[in-house]
KEKE-3310 file (N, C-alpha, C; in steps of 0.2 Angstrom, whole numbers, plus 5000, padded with zeros to 4 digits):
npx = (5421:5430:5425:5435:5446:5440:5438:5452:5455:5449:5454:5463:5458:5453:5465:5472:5486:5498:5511:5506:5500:5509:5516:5507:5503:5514:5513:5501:5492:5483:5467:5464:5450:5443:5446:5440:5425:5426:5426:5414:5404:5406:5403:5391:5382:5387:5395:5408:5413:5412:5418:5430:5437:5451:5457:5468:5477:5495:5506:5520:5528:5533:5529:5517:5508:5511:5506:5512:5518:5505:5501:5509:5505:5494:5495:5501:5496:5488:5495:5513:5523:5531:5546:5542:5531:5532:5540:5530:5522:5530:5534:5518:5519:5527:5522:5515:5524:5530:5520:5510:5496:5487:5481:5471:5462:5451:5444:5435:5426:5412:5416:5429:5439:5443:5452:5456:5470:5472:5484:5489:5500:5501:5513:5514:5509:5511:5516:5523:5534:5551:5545:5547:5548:5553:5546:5538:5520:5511:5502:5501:5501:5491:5486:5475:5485:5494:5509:5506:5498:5482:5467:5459:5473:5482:5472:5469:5484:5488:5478:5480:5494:5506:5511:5514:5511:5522:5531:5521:5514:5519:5510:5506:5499:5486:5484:5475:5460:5450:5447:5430:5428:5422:5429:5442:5444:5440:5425:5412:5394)
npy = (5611:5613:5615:5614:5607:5597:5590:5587:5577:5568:5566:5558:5545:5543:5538:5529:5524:5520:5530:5541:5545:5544:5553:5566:5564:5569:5585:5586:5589:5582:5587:5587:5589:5588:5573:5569:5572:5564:5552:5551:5553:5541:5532:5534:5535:5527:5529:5539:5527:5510:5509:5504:5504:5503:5502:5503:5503:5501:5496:5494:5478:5479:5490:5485:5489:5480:5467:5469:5484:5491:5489:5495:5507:5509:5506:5515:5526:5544:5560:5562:5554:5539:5528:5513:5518:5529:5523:5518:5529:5533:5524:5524:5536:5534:5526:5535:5538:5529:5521:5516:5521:5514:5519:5512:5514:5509:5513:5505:5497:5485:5474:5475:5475:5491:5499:5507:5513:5521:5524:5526:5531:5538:5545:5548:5560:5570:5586:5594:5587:5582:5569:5550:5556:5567:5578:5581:5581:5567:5552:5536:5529:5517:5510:5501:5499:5494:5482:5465:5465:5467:5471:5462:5455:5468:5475:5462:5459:5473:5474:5463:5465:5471:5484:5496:5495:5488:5500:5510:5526:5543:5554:5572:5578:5589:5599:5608:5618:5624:5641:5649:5662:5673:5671:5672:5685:5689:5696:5696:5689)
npz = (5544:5528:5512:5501:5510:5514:5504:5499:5504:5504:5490:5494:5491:5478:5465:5456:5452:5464:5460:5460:5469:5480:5478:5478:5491:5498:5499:5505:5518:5532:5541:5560:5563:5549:5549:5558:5553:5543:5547:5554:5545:5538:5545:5548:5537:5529:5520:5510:5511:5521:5537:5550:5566:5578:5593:5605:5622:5623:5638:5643:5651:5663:5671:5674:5691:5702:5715:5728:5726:5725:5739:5745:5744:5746:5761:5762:5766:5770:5767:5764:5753:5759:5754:5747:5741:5735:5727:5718:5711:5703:5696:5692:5685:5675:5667:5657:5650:5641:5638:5624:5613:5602:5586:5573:5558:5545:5530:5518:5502:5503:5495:5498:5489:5485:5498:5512:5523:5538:5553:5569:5585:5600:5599:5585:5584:5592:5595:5602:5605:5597:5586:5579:5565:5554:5548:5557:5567:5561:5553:5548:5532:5521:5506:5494:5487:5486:5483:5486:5499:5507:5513:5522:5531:5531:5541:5551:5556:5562:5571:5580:5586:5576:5574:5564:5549:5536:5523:5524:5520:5525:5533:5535:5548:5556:5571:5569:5567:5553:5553:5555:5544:5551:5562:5560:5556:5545:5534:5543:5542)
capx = (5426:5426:5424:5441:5449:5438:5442:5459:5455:5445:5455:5467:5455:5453:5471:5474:5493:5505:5517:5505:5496:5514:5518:5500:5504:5521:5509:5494:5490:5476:5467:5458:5443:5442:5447:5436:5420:5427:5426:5408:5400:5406:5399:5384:5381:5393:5398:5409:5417:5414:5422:5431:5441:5453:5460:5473:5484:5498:5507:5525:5526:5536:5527:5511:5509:5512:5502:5519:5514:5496:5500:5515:5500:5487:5501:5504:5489:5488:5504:5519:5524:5537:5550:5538:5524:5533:5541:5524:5519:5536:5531:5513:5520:5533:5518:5511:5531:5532:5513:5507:5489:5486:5472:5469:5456:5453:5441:5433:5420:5408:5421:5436:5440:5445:5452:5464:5470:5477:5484:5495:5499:5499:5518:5515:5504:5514:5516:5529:5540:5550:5543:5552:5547:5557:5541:5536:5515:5507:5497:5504:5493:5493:5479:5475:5489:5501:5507:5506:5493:5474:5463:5461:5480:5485:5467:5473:5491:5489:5472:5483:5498:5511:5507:5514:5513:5528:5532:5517:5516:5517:5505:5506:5493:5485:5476:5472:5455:5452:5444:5426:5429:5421:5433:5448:5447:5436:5419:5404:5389)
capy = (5608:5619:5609:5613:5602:5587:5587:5587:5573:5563:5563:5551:5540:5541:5537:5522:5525:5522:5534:5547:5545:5547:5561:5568:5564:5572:5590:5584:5590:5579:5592:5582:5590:5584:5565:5566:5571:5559:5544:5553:5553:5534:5527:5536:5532:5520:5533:5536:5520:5507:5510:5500:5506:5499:5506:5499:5504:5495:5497:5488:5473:5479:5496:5487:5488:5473:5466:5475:5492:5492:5487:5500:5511:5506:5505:5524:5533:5551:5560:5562:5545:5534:5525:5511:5522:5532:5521:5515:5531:5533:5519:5524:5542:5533:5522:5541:5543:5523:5515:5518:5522:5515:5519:5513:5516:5507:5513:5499:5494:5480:5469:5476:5478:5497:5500:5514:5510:5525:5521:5531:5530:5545:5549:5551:5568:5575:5592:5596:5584:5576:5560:5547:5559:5572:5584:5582:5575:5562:5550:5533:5527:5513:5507:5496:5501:5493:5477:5460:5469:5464:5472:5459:5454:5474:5474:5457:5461:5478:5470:5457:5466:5472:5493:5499:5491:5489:5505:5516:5534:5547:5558:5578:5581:5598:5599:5615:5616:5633:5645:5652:5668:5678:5672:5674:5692:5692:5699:5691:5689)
capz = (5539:5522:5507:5500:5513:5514:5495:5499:5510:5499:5485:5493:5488:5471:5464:5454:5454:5468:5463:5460:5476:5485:5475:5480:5498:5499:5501:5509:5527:5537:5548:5563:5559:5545:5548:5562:5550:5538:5552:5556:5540:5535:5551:5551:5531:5523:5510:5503:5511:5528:5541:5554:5570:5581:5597:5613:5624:5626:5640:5645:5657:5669:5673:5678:5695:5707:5723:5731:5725:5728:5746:5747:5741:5752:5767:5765:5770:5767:5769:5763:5753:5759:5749:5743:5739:5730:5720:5716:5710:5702:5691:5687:5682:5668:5662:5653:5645:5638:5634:5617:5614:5597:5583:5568:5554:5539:5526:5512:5500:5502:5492:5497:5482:5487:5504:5515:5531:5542:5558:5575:5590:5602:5598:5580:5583:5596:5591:5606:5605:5592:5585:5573:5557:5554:5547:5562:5568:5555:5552:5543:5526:5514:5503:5489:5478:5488:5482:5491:5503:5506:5518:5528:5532:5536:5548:5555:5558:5566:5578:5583:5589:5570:5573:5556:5543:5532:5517:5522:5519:5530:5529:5540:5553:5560:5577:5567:5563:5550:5557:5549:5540:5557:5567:5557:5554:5537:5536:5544:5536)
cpx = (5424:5428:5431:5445:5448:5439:5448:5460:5453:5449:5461:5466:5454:5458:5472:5481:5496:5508:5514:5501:5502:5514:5512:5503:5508:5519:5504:5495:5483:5475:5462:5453:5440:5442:5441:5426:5420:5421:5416:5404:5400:5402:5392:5379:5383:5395:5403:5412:5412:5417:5425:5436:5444:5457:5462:5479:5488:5504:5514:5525:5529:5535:5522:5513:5508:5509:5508:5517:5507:5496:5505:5507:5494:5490:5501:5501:5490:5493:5509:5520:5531:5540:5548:5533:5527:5538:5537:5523:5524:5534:5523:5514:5523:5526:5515:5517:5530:5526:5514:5500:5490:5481:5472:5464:5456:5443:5440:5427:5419:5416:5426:5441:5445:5446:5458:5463:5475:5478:5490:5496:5501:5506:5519:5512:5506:5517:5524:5535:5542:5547:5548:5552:5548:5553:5537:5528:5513:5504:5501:5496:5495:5487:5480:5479:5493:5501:5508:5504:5490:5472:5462:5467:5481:5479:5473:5479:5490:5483:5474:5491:5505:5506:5507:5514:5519:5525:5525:5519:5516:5515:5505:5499:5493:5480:5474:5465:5456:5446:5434:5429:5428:5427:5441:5453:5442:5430:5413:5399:5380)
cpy = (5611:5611:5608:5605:5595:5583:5585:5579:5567:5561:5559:5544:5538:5540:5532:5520:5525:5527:5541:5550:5548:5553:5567:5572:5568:5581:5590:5586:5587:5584:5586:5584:5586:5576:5562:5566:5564:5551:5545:5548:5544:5529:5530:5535:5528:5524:5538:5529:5519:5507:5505:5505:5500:5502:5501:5503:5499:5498:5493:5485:5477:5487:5494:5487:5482:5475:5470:5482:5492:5491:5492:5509:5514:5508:5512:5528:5538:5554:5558:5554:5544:5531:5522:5513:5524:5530:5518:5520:5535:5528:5520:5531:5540:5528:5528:5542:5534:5520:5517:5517:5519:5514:5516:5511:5513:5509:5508:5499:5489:5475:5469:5475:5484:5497:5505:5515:5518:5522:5525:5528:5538:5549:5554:5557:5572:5581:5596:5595:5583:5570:5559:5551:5565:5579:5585:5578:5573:5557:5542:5531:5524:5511:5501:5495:5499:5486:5469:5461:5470:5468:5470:5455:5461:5474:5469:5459:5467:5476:5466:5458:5470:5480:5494:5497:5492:5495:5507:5523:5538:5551:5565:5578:5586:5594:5606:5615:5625:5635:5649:5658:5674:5681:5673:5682:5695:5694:5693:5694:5691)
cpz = (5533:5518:5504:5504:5514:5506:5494:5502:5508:5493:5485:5491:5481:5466:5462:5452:5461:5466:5464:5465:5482:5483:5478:5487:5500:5502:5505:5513:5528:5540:5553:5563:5555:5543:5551:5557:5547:5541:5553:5550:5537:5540:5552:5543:5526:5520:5514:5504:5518:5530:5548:5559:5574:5586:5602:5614:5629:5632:5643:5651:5663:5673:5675:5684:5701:5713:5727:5731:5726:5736:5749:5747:5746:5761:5769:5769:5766:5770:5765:5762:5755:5755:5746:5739:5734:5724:5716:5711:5704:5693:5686:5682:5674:5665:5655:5645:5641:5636:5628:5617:5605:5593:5577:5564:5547:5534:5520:5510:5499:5499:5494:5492:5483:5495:5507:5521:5534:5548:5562:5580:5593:5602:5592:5579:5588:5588:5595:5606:5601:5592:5579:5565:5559:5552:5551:5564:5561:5558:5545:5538:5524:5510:5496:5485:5480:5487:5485:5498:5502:5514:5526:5531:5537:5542:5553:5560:5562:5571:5583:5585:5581:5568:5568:5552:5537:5525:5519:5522:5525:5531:5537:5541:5557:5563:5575:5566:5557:5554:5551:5548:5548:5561:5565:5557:5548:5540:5537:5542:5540)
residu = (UNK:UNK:UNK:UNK:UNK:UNK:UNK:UNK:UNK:UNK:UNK:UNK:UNK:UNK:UNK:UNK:UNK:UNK:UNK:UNK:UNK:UNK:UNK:UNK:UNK:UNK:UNK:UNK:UNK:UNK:UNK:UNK:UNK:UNK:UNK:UNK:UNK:UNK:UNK:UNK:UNK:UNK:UNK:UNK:UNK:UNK:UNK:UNK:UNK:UNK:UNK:UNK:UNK:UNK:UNK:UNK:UNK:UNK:UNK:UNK:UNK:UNK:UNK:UNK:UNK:UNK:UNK:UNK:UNK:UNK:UNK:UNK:UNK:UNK:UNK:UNK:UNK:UNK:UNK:UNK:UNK:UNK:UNK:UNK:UNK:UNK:UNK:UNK:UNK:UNK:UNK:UNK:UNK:UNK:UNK:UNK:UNK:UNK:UNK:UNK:UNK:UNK:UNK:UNK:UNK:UNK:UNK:UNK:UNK:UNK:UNK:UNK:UNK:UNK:UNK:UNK:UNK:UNK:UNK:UNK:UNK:UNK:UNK:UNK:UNK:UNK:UNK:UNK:UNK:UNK:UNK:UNK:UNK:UNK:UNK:UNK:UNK:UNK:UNK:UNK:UNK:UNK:UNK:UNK:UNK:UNK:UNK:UNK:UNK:UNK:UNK:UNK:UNK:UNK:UNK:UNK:UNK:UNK:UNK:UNK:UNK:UNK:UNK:UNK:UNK:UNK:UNK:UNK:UNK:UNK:UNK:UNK:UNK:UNK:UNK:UNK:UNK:UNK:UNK:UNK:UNK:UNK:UNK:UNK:UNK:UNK:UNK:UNK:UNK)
# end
């Protein structure tokens, strides 16, 4: 992680403006290196914040699998599936295209006083595909500065089933990490 970036990464925290925080946001890039250090270092020292996570995948009703299909399953053997088999396996295949994997992160002090909540699921960081955001993968954010919004409320609601919380930002995400200088091309040391 260079410093530049974790700086870049940090100073969404120090912002006592809304507008100037979007405004901020509107250039920011997350790198997941970087988020992943972040998440490191708060769990492993408190600082700069507390960390909480929250991770489920939700899957829709009608793709789990039924006593039907486990015995269509079962029934098959080895070989070439049959019509119930494989519309068993038909079923498990679309569970990958419709679940939702979802994570989110919420950064605070003691008091909560201070708090900044990221949160995804595994659509919003496709890189392949479109997702609902037209600049492509992100990462939603809100924090303190938003108003009729408390720590634990957005916690709550998004634990308890309410993914994104209303008017967050959208914030650009790289699976890029940078490269040291060696490996770039520049001179090693």
């Amino acid at each position: 992680m260079s410093e530049a970036s974790l700086e870049g990464l940090l100073k969404l925290f120090e912002f006592d403006k809304k507008r100037e925080l979007e405004r901020y946001c509107r250039s920011t890039v997350i790198s997941k290196s970087d988020f992943a250090n972040l998440v490191l270092a708060c769990e492993m020292s408190g600082v700069p914040f507390l960390h909480r996570i929250s991770y489920r995948d939700i899957v829709p009703e009608h793709l789990h699998l039924s006593d039907v299909d486990h015995k269509a399953l079962a029934d098959n053997g080895v070989g070439p599936l049959g019509p119930e088999a494989a519309k068993a396996v038909r079923k498990m295949a679309q569970i990958f295209e419709e679940r939702r994997y979802l994570v989110g992160h919420m950064f605070y002090n003691p008091r909560l006083s201070r708090w900044h909540f990221f949160c995804f699921d595994q659509r919003d960081l496709e890189e392949r595909r479109p997702n609902h955001w037209k600049e492509g993968s992100h990462v939603h954010f809100m924090n303190w500065l938003w108003p009729n919004q408390d720590a634990q409320t957005v916690w709550s609601e998004f634990v308890t089933g309410n993914y994104k919380p209303g008017s967050s930002i959208h914030l650009r995400f790289s699976h890029e990490r940078e490269a040291p200088e060696n490996e770039s091309g520049g001179a090693s040391a």
